[in-house]
N, C-alpha and C positions, 0 to 999 in steps of 0.2 A: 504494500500500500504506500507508493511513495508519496502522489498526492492524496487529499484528502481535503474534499470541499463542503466547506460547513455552512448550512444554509437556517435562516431560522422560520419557525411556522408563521412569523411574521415579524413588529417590532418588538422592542422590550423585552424581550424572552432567557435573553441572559445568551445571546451567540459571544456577543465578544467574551465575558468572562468564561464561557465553554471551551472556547479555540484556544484561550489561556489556558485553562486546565489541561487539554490534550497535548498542548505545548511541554508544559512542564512537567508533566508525565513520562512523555517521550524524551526529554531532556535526563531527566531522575533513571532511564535506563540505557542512558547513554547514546542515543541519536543526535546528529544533528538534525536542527529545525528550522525553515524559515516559514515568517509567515506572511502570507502576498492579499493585503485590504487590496478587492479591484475597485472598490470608489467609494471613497471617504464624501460623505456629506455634512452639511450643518455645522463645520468646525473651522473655524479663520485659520491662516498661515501660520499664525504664532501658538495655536495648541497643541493637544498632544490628540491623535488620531486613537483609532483602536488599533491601530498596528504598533503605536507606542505602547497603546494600556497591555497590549499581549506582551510585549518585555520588559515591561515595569515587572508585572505579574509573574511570568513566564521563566525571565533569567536570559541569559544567552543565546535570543533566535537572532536569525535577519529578518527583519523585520520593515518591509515594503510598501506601500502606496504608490497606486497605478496615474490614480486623480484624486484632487479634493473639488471639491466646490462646496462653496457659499452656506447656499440656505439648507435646510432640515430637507429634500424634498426627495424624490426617489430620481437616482442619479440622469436617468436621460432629462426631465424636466429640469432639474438644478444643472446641468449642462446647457440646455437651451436658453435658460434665464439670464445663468453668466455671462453669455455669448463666448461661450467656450468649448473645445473638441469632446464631445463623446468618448467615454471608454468602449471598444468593441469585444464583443466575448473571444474573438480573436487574437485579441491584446491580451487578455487574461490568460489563454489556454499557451500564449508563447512565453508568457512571462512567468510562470509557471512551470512548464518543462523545461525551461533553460535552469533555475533554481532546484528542477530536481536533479538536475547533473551534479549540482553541488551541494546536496543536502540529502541527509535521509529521510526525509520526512518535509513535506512542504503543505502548509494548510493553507485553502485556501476560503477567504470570508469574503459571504458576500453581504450584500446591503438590504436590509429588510427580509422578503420573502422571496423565494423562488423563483419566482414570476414576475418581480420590480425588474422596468426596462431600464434598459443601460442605456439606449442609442434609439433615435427616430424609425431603426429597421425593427424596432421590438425587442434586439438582442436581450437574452438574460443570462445571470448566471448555471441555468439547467444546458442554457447552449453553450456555456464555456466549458461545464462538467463534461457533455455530452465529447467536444472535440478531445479533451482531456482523456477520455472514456478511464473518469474515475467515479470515484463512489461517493456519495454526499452523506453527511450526516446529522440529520436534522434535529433544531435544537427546539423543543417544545416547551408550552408554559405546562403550570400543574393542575390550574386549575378547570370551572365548568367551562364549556367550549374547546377544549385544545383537540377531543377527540376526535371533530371537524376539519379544524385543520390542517393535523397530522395526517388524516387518513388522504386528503384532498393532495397533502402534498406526494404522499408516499405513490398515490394510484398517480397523480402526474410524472413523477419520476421515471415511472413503471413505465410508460406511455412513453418515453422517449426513450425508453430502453437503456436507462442508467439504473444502477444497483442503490438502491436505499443501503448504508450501511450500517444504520440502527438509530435509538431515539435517545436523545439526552436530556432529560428533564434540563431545564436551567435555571431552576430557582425553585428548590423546597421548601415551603414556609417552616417555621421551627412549629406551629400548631394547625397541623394537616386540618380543614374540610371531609367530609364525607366523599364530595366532588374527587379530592386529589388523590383520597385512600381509594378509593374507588377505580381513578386512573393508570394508579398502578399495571393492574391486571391486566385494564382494558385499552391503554395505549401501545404495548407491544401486539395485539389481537387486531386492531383496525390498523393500523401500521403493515404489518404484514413481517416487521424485521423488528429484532430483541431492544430490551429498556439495553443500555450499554453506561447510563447512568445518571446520577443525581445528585447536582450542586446544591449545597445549602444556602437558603439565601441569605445575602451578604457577603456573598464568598469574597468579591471584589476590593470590599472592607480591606478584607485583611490584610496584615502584613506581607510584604512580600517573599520573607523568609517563611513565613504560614501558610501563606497559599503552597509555596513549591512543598513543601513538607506532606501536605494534607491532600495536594490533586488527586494522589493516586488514591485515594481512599471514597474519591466520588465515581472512579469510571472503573469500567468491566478489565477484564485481560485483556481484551481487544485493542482497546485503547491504553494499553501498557499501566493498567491499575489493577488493582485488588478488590472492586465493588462485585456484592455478588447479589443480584439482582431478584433471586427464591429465596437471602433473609431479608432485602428491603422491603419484599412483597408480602410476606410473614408478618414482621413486624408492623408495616403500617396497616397490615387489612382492616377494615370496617367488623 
C-alpha cells in the first residue's frame, strides 16, 4: 500500500487528525511518510495548512500542498473566485507517485468529501485515486447520519472500481449516544469494508509527543496499530 488516499464522508469529520494518526503510526514502525494536501482551502499564506497540522502531529513526514486558496469553499469554486489555476486530479495522481518513489508510504488528503470538485471538468479526488489505482480510506463521523454517508461513499467508490480500504471513525465522543454505540456494528455492515479505527475526540488537542505515542492505539494492524475493532465493538455495545 504505498499510496493511500484519505477521503472524508464529508467536513468536520476528523480527516486531517486521521491522516495524522496513520502518519505517525507508520512512522512508530518505521516507514517513511509523506503527506500530499491536493488543495488547501480557507487558510491565508501565512498559516499553517493541514499538511503542517499532519507534522506538527505526525513527527517526520514530507509534508506537501499542491494549492491553497483563499476562502472556506470546495476547491474548484475557491479556485474560480481567486482567479487562480485549478488543481487537476492529474496533478495529484503525479504528485503522488513521484513521492512514492521516495517514500514508503504517501497519504494522500483530500478536501471535504469524495465528490468536492477540484476543477470546472468536475475532476475529484475519487478520479485522482482512480489514476492512482489506490485505495481510499474513509474517515467517518460517529454519530446519527454517518450510516448515509459512508454507505453512499463506499457504493461510489465501488462504482468507479476503486477498493474502499476501511472506515475510521474520526472522533469518538468520551460519552457515546445510542446512535454511535449503535454505529459500531452497523458502519463496517453498510460500508461493505472493516471499522480499521477510532480517534478519540480531541485527539488533535494533544500533545505532540501524545498523539505519536497513542496513534497506534486508535487504528487496526492494517494501518500499522494495535486497535482491535471485536473489543471496541464489545465494549461500546448498547
Amino acid at each position: 500500500m504505498p499510496v493511500l488516499v484519505i477521503t472524508g464522508t464529508g467536513t468536520e469529520v476528523g480527516k486531517t487528525v486521521t491522516t495524522a494518526a496513520v502518519a505517525a503510526a507508520a512512522l512508530a514502525a518505521g516507514r517513511s511518510v509523506a503527506v500530499l494536501k491536493a488543495a488547501q482551502t480557507g487558510v491565508r499564506p501565512d498559516e499553517r495548512g493541514d499538511a503542517d497540522e499532519v507534522a506538527r502531529l505526525a513527527g517526520p513526514v514530507t509534508a506537501t500542498e499542491l494549492a491553497r486558496f483563499p476562502e472556506p469553499l470546495a476547491p474548484g469554486t475557491a479556485a474560480r473566485r481567486a482567479g487562480m489555476a485549478p488543481v487537476h486530479p492529474r496533478e495529484v495522481a503525479e504528485a503522488a507517485a513521484k513521492l512514492a518513489t521516495e517514500h514508503d508510504l504517501v497519504l494522500v488528503e483530500g478536501a471535504g468529501g469524495l465528490l468536492v470538485r477540484f476543477d470546472a471538468a468536475g475532476g475529484t479526488l475519487a478520479d485522482a485515486a482512480r489514476l492512482l489505482n489506490a485505495p481510499v480510506l474513509v474517515v467517518a463521523s460517529a454519530g446519527l447520519g454517518t450510516l448515509n454517508t459512508t454507505e453512499l461513499t463506499a457504493r461510489e467508490l465501488r462504482a468507479r472500481e476503486i477498493e474502499p480500504a476501511g472506515v475510521v471513525i474520526g472522533s469518538w465522543p468520551d460519552e457515546p449516544d445510542l446512535a454511535c454505540r449503535c454505529n459500531v456494528a452497523d458502519l463496517p455492515e453498510v460500508a461493505g469494508v472493516p471499522l480499521l479505527g477510532a480517534l478519540p475526540a480531541g485527539a488533535g488537542a494533544l500533545h505532540p509527543a501524545e498523539f505519536r505515542t497513542r496513534a497506534p492505539e486508535w487504528l487496526a494492524p492494517r494501518l500499522e496499530g494495535t486497535w482491535d475493532a471485536e473489543a471496541f465493538r464489545i465494549r461500546e455495545a448498547p
